[in-house]
BAMARMAR-590769 format. One record per atom (N, C-alpha, C): x, y, z; residue number from 1; chain. Coordinates in steps of 0.1 Angstrom, whole numbers. Example, Ala and Ser with C-alpha at 12.3 -4.5 7.8 and 13.67 -1.06 7.14 Angstrom:
REM BAMARMAR-590769
+-------+-------+-------+------+-------+
!     X !     Y !     Z ! resi ! chain !
+-------+-------+-------+------+-------+
!   132 !   -57 !    78 !    1 !     A !
!   123 !   -45 !    78 !    1 !     A !
!   132 !   -33 !    78 !    1 !     A !
!   128 !   -22 !    71 !    2 !     A !
!   137 !   -11 !    71 !    2 !     A !
!   129 !     0 !    79 !    2 !     A !
+-------+-------+-------+------+-------+
***
This chain:
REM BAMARMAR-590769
+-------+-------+-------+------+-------+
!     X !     Y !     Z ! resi ! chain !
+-------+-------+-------+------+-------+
!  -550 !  -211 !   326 !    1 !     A !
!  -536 !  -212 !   325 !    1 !     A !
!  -530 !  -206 !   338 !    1 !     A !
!  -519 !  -214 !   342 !    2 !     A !
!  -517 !  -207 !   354 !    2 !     A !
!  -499 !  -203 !   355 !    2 !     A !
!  -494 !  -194 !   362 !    3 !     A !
!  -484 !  -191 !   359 !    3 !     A !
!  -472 !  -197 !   366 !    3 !     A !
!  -462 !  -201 !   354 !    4 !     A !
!  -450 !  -207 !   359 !    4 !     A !
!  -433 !  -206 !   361 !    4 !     A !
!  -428 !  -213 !   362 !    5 !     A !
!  -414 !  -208 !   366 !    5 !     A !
!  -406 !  -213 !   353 !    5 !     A !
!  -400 !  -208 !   343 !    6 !     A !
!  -393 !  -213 !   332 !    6 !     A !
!  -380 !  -213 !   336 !    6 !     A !
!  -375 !  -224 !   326 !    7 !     A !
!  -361 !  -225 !   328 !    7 !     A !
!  -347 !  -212 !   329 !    7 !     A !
!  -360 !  -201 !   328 !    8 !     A !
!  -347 !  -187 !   320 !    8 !     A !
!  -343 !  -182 !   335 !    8 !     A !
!  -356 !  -182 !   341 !    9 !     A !
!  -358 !  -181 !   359 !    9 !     A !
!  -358 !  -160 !   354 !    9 !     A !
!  -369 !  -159 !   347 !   10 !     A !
!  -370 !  -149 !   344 !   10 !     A !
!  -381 !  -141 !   353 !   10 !     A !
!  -389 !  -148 !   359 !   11 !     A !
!  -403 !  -150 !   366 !   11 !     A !
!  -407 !  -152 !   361 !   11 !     A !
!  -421 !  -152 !   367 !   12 !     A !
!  -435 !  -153 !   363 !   12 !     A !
!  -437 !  -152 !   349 !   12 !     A !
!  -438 !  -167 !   341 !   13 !     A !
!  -441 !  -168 !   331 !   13 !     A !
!  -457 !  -175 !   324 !   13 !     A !
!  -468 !  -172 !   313 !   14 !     A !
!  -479 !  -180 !   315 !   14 !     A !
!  -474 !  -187 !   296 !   14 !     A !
!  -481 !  -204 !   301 !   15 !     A !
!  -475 !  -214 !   291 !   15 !     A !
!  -483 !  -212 !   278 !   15 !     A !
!  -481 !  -207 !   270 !   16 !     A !
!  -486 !  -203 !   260 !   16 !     A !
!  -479 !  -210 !   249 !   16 !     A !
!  -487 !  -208 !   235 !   17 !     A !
!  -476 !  -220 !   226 !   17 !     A !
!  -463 !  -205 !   224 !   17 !     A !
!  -455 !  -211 !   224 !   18 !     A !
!  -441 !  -205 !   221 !   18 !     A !
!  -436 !  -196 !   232 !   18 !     A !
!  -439 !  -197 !   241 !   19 !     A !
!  -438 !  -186 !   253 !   19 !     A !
!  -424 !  -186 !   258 !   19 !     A !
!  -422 !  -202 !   258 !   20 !     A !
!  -407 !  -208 !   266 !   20 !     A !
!  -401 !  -208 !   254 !   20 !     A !
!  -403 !  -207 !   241 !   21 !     A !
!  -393 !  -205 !   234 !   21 !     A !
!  -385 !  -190 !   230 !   21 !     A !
!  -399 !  -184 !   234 !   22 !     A !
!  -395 !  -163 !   234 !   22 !     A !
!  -387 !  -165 !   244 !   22 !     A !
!  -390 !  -169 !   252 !   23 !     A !
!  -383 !  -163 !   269 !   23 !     A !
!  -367 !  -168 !   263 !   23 !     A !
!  -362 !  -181 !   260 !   24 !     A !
!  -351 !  -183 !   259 !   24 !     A !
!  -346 !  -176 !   250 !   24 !     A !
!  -350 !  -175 !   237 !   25 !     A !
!  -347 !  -166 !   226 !   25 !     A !
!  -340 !  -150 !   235 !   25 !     A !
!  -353 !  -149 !   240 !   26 !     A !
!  -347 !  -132 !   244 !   26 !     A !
!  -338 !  -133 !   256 !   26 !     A !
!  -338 !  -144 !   263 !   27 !     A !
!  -327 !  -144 !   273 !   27 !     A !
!  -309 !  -146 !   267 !   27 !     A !
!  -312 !  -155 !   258 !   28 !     A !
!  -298 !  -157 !   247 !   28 !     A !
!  -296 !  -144 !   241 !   28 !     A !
!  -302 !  -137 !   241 !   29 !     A !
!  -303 !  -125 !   229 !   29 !     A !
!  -294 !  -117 !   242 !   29 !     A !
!  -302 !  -112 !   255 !   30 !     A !
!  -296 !  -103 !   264 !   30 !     A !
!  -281 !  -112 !   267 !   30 !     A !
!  -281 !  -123 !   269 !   31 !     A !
!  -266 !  -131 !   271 !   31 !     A !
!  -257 !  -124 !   261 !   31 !     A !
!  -262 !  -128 !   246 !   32 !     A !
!  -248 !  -121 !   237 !   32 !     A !
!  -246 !  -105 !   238 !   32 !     A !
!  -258 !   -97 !   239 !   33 !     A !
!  -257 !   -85 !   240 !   33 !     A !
!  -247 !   -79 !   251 !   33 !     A !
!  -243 !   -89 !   263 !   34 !     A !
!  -239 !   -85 !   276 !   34 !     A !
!  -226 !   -88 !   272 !   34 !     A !
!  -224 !  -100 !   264 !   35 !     A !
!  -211 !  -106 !   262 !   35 !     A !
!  -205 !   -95 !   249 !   35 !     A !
!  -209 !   -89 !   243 !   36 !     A !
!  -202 !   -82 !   240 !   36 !     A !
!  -204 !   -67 !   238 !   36 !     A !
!  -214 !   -61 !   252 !   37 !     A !
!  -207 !   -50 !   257 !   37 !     A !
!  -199 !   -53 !   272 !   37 !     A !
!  -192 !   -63 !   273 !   38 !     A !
!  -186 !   -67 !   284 !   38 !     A !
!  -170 !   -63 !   282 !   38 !     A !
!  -172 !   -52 !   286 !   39 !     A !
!  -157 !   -51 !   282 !   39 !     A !
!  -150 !   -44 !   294 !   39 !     A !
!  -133 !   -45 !   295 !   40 !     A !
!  -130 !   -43 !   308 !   40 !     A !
!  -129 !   -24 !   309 !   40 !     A !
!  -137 !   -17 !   322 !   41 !     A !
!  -132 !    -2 !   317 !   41 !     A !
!  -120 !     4 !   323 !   41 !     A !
!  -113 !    -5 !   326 !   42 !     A !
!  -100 !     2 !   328 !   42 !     A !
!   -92 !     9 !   314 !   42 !     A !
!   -89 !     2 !   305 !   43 !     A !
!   -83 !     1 !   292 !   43 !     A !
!   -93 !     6 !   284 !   43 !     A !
!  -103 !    14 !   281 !   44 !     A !
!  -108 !    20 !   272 !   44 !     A !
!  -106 !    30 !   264 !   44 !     A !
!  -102 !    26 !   249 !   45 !     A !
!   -94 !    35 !   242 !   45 !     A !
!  -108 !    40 !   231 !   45 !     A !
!  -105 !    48 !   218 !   46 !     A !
!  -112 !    50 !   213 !   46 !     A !
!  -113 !    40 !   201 !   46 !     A !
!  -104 !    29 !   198 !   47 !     A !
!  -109 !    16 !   192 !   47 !     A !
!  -121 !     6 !   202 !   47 !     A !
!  -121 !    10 !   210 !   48 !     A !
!  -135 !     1 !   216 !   48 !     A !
!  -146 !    13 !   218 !   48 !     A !
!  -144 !    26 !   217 !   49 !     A !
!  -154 !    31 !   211 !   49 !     A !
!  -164 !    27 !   198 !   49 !     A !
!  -156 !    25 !   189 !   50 !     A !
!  -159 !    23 !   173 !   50 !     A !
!  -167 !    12 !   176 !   50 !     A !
!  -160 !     1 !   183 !   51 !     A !
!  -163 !   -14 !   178 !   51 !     A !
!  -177 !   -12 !   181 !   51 !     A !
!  -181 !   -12 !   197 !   52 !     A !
!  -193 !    -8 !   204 !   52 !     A !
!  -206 !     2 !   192 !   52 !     A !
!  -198 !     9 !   187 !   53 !     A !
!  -210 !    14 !   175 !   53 !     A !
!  -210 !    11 !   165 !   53 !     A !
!  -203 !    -1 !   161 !   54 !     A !
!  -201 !    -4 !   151 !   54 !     A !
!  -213 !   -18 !   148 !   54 !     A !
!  -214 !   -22 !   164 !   55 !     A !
!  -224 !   -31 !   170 !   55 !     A !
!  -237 !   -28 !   166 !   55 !     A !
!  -239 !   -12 !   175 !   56 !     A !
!  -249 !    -7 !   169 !   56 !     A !
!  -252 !     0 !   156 !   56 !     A !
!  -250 !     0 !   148 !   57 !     A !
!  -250 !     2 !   139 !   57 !     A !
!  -254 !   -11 !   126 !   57 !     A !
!  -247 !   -20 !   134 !   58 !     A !
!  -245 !   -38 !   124 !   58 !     A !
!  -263 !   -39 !   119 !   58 !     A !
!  -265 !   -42 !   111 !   59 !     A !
!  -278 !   -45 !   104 !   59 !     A !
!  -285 !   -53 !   107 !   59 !     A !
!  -274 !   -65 !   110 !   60 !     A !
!  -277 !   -78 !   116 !   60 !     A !
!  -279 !   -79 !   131 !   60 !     A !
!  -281 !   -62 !   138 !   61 !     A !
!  -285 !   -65 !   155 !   61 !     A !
!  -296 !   -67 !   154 !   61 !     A !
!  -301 !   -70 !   165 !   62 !     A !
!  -318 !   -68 !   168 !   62 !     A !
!  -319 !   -49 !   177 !   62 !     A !
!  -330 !   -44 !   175 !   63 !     A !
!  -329 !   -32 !   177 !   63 !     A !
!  -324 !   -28 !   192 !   63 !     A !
!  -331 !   -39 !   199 !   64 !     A !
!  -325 !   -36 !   217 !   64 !     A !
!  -310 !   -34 !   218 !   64 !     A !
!  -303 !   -48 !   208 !   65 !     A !
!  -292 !   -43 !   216 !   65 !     A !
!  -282 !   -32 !   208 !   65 !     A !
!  -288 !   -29 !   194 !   66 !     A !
!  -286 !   -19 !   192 !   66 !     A !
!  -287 !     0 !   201 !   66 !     A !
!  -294 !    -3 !   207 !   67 !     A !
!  -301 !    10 !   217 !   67 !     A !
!  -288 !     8 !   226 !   67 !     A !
!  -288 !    -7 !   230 !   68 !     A !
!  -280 !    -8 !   246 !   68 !     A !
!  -268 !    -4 !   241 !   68 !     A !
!  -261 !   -10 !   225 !   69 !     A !
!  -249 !    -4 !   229 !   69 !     A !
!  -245 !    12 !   225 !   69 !     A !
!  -255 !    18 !   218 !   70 !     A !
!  -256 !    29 !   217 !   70 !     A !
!  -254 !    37 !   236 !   70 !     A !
!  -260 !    32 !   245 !   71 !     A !
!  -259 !    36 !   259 !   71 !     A !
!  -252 !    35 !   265 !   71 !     A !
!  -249 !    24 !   260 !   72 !     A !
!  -230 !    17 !   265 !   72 !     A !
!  -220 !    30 !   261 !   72 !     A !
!  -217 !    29 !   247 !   73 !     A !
!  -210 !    41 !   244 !   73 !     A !
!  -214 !    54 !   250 !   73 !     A !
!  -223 !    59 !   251 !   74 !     A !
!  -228 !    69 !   256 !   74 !     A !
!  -220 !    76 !   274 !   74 !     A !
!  -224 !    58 !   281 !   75 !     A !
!  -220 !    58 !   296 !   75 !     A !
!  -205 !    62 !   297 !   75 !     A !
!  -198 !    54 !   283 !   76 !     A !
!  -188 !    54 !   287 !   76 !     A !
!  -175 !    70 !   281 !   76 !     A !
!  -186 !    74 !   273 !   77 !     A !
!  -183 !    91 !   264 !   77 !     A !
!  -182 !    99 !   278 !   77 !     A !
!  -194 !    98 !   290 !   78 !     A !
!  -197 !   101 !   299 !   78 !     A !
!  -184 !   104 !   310 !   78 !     A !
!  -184 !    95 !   313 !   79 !     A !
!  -170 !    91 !   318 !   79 !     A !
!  -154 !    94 !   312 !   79 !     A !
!  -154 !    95 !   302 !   80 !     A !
!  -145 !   102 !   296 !   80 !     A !
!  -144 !   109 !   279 !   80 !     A !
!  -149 !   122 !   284 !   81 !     A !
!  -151 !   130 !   276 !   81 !     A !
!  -145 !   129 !   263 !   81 !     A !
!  -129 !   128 !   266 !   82 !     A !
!  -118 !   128 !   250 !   82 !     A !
!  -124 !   117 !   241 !   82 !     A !
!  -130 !   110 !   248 !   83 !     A !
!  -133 !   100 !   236 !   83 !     A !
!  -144 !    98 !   225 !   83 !     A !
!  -153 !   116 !   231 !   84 !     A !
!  -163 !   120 !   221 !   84 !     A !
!  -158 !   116 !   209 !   84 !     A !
!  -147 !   118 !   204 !   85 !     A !
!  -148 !   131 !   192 !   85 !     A !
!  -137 !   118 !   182 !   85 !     A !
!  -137 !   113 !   177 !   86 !     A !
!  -125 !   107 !   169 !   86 !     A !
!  -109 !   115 !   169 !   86 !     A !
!  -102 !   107 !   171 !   87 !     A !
!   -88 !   109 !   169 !   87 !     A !
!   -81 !   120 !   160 !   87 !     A !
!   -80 !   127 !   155 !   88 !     A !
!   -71 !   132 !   143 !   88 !     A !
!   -65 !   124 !   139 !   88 !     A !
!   -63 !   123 !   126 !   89 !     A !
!   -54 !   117 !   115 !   89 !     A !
!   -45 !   120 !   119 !   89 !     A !
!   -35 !   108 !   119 !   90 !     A !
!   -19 !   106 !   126 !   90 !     A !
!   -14 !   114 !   116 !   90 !     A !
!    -4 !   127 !   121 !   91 !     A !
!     6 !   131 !   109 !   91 !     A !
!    11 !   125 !    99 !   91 !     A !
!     6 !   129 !    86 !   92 !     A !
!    19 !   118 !    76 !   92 !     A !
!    28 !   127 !    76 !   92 !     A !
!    34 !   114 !    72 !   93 !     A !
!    49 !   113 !    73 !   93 !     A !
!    52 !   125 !    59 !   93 !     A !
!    59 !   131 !    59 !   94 !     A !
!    63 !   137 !    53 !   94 !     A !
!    69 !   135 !    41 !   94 !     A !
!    63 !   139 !    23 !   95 !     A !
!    68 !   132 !    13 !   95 !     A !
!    85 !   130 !    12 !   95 !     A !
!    88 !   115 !     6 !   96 !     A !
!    97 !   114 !     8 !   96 !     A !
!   112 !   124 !    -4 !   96 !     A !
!   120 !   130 !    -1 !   97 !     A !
!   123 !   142 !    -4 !   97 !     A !
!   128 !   135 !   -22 !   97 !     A !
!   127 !   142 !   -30 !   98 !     A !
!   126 !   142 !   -44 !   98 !     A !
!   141 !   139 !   -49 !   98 !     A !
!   143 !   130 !   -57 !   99 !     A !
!   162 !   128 !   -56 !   99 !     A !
!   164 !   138 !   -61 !   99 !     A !
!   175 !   141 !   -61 !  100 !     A !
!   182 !   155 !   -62 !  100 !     A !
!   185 !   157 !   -76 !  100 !     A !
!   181 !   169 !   -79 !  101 !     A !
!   186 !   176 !   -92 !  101 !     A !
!   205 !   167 !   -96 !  101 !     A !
!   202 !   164 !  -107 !  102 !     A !
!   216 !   161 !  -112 !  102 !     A !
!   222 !   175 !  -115 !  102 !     A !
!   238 !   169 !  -108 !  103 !     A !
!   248 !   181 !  -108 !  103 !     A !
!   249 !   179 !  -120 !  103 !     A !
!   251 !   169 !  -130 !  104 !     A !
!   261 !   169 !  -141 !  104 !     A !
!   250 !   159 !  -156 !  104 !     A !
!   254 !   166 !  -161 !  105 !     A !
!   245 !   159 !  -175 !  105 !     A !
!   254 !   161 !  -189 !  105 !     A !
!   254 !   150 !  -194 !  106 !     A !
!   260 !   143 !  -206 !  106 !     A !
!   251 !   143 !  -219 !  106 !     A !
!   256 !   149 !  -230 !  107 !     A !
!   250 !   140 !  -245 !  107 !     A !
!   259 !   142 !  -254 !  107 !     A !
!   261 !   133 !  -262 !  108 !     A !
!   266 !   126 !  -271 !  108 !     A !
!   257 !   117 !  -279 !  108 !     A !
!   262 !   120 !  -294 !  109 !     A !
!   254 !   109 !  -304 !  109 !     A !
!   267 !   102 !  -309 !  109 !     A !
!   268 !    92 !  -311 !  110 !     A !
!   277 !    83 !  -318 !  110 !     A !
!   271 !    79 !  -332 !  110 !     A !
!   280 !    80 !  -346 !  111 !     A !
!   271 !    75 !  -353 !  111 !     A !
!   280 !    63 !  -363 !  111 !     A !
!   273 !    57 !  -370 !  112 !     A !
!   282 !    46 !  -379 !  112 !     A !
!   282 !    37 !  -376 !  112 !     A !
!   270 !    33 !  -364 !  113 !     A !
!   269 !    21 !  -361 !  113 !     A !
!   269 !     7 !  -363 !  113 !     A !
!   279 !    -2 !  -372 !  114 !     A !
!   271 !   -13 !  -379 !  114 !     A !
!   261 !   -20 !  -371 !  114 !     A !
!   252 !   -29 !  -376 !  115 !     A !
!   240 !   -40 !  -371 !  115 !     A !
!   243 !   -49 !  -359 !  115 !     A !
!   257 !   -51 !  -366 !  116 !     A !
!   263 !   -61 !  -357 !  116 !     A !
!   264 !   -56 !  -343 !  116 !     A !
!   272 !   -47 !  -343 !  117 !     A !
!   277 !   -40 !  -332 !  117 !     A !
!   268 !   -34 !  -321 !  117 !     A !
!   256 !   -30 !  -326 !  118 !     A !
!   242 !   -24 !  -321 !  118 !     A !
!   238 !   -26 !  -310 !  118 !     A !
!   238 !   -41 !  -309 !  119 !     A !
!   229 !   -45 !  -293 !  119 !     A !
!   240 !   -44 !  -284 !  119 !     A !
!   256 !   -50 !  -291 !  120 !     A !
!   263 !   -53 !  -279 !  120 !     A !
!   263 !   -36 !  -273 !  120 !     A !
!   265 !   -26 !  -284 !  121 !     A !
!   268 !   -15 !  -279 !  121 !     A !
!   260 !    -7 !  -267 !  121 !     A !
!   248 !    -9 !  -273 !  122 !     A !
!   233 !    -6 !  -263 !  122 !     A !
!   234 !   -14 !  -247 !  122 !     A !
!   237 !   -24 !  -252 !  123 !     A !
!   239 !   -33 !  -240 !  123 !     A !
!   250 !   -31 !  -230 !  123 !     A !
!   260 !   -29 !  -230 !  124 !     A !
!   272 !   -27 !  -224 !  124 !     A !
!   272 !    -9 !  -219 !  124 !     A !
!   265 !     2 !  -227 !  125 !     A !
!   264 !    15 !  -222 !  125 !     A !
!   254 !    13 !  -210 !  125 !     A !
!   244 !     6 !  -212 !  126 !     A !
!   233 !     6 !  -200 !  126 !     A !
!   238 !    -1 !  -189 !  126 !     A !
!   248 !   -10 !  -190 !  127 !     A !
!   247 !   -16 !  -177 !  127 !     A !
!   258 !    -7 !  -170 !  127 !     A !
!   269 !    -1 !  -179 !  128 !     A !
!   276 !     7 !  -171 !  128 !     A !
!   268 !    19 !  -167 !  128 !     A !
!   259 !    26 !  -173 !  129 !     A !
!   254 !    38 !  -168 !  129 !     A !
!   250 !    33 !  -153 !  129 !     A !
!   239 !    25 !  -155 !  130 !     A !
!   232 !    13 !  -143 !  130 !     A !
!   242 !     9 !  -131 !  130 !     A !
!   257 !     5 !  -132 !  131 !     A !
!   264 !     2 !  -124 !  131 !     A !
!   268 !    13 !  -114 !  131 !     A !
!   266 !    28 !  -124 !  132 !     A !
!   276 !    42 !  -120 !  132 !     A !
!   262 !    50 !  -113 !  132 !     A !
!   251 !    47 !  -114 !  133 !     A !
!   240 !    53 !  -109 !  133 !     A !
!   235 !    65 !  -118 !  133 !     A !
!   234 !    62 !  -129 !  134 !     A !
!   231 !    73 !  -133 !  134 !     A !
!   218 !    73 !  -141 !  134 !     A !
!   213 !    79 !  -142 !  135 !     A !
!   199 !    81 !  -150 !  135 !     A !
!   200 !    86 !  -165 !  135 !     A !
!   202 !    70 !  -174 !  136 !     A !
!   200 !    73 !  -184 !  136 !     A !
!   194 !    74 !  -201 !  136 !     A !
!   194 !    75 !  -208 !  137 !     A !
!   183 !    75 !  -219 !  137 !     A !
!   190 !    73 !  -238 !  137 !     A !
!   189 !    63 !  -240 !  138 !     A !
!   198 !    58 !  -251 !  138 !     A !
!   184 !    59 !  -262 !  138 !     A !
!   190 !    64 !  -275 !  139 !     A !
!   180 !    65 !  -285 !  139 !     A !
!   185 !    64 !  -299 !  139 !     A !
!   175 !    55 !  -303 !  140 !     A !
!   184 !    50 !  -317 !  140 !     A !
!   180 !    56 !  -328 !  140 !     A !
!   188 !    64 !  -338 !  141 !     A !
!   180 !    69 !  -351 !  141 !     A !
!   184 !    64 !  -367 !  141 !     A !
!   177 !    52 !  -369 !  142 !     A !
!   176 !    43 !  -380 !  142 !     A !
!   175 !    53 !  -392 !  142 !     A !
!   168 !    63 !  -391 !  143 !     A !
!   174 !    72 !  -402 !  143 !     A !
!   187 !    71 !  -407 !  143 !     A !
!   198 !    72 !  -405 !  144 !     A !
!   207 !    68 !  -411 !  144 !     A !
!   213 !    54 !  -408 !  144 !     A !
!   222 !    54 !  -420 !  145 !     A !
!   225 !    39 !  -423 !  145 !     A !
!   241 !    41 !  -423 !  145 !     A !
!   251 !    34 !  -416 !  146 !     A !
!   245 !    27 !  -403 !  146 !     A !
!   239 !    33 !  -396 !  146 !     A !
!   235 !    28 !  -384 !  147 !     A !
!   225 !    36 !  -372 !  147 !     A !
!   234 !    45 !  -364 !  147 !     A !
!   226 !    56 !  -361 !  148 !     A !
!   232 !    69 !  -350 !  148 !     A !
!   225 !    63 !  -336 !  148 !     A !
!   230 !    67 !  -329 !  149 !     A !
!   224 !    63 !  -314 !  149 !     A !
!   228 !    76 !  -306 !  149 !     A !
!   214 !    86 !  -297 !  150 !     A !
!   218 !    96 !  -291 !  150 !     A !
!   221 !    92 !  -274 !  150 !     A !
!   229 !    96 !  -270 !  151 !     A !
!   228 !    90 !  -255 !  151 !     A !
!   232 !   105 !  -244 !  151 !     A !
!   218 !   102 !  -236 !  152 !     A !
!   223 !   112 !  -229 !  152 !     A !
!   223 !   102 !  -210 !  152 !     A !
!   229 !   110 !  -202 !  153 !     A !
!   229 !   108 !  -187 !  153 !     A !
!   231 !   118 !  -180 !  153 !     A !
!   224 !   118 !  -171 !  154 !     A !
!   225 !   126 !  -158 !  154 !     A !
!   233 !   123 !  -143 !  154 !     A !
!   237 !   127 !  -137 !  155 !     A !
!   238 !   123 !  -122 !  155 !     A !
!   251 !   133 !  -118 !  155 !     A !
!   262 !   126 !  -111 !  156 !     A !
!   274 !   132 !  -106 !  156 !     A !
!   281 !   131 !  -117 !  156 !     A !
!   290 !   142 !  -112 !  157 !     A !
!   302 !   149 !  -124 !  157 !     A !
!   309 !   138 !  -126 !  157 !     A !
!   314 !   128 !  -113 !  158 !     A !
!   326 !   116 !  -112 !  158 !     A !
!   319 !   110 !  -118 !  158 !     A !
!   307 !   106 !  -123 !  159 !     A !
!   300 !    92 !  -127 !  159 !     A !
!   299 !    93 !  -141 !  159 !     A !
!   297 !   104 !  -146 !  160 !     A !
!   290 !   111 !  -160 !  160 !     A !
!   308 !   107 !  -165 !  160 !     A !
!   314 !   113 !  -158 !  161 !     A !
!   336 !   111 !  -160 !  161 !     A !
!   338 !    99 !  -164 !  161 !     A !
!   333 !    88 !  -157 !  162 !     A !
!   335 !    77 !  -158 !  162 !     A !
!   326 !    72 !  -169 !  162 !     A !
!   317 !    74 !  -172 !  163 !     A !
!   309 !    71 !  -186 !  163 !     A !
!   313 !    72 !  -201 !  163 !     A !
!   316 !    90 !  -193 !  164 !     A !
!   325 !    90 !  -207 !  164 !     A !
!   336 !    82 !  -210 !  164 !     A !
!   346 !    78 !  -204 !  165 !     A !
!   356 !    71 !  -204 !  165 !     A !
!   351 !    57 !  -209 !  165 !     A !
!   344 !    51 !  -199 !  166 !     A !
!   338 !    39 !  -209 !  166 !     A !
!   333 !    40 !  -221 !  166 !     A !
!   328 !    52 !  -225 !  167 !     A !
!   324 !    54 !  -240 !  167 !     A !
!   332 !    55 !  -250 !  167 !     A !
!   342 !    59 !  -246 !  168 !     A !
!   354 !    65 !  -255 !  168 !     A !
!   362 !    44 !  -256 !  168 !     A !
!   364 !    41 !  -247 !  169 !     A !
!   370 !    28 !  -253 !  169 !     A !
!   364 !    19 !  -257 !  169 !     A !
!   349 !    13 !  -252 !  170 !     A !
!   343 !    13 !  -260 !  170 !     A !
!   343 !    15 !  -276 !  170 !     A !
!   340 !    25 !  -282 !  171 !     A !
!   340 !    31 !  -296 !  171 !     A !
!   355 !    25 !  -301 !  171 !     A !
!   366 !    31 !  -296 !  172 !     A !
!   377 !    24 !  -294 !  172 !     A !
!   379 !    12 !  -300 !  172 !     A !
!   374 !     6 !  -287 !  173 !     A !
!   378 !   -14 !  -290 !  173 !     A !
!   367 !   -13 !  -308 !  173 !     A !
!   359 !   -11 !  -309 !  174 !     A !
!   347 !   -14 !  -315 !  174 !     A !
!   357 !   -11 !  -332 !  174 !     A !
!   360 !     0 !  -330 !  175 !     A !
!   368 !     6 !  -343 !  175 !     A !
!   382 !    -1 !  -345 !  175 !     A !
!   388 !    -7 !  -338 !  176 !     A !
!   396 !   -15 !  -340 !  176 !     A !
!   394 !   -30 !  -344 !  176 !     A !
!   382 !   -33 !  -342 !  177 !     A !
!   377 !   -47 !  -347 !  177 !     A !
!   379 !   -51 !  -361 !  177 !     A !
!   384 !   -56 !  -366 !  178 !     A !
!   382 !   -56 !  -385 !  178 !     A !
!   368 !   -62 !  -390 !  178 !     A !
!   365 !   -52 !  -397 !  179 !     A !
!   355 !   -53 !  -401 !  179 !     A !
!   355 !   -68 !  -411 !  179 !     A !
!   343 !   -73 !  -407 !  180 !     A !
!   341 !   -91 !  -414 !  180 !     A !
!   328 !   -93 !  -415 !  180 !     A !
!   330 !   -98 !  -425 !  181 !     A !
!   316 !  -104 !  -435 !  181 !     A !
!   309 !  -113 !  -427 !  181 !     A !
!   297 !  -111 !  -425 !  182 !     A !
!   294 !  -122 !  -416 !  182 !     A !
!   277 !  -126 !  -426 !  182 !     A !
!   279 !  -141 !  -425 !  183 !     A !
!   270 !  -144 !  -431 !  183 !     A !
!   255 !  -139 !  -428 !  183 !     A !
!   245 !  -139 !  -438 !  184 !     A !
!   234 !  -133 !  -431 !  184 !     A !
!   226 !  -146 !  -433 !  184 !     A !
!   213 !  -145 !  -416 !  185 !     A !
!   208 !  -152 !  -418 !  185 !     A !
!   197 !  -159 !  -420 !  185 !     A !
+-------+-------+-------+------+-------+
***
């Protein structure tokens, strides 16, 4: 056997079965290895630290160029020291502040509810509470007949003012309705 020049132009190669297929193999292997520790060092931050060991580290390297970019990172720790060490965790942000204690808090139970009246009444306190911003909590007690309903709210004094006031005519309109038989169904 005598020795020849392969296409890799690696030197001195002898033709053995698979010989020209190692040589290209390991020459493609050093090509991708180069290609991606090829990176520019001007702009070297501590995200191309990571990537580079993240290379070596990948399961799927072959061990060489696991080593090379272990060396790579190394040359480049060399060169600039701050990038030993990982970043510190960016300050968080600070929890966002807790809504504020309500100045003003409301309860009242209404009771005598008829059936009829029930949803619209439920329905029409909540959307005003909801429109005035207030945080509130409506509860019905079927124990008595008609139904009691306890209603409480929190928030500003002006809003809780204005609740009340809706509540009051409300009940109002409601008690002035004449009461009517309404078929059941």
């Amino acid at each position: 056997m005598q020795p020849t020049q392969d296409a890799v132009d690696d030197g001195p190669k002898y033709r053995a079965a698979g010989s020209v297929r190692h040589a290209l193999r390991r020459h493609s292997r050093d090509f991708c290895q180069d290609a991606r520790l090829r990176i520019r060092e001007v702009g070297l931050d501590r995200k191309h630290i990571d990537k580079i060991i993240a290379v070596a580290l990948s399961p799927g390297a072959y061990e060489e160029e696991a080593v090379a970019a272990l060396r790579k990172a190394r040359e480049i720790v060399k060169r600039n020291p701050t990038l030993a060490h990982p970043e510190p965790p960016s300050p968080q942000k600070p929890p966002s502040t807790p809504p504020p204690k309500p100045e003003h808090s409301i309860e009242y139970r209404v009771s005598k509810i008829r059936p009829f009246w029930l949803g619209i009444f439920l329905s029409n306190l909540s959307e005003k509470a909801y429109g005035l911003g207030l945080r509130s909590k409506f509860s019905c007690d079927f124990t008595e007949i008609p139904t009691a309903v306890d209603i409480r709210c929190d928030g500003s004094k002006e809003a809780c003012d204005l609740f009340v006031e809706h509540l009051h005519c409300l009940i109002n309109y409601i008690n002035s309705q004449p009461r009517r038989r309404y078929p059941r169904l």
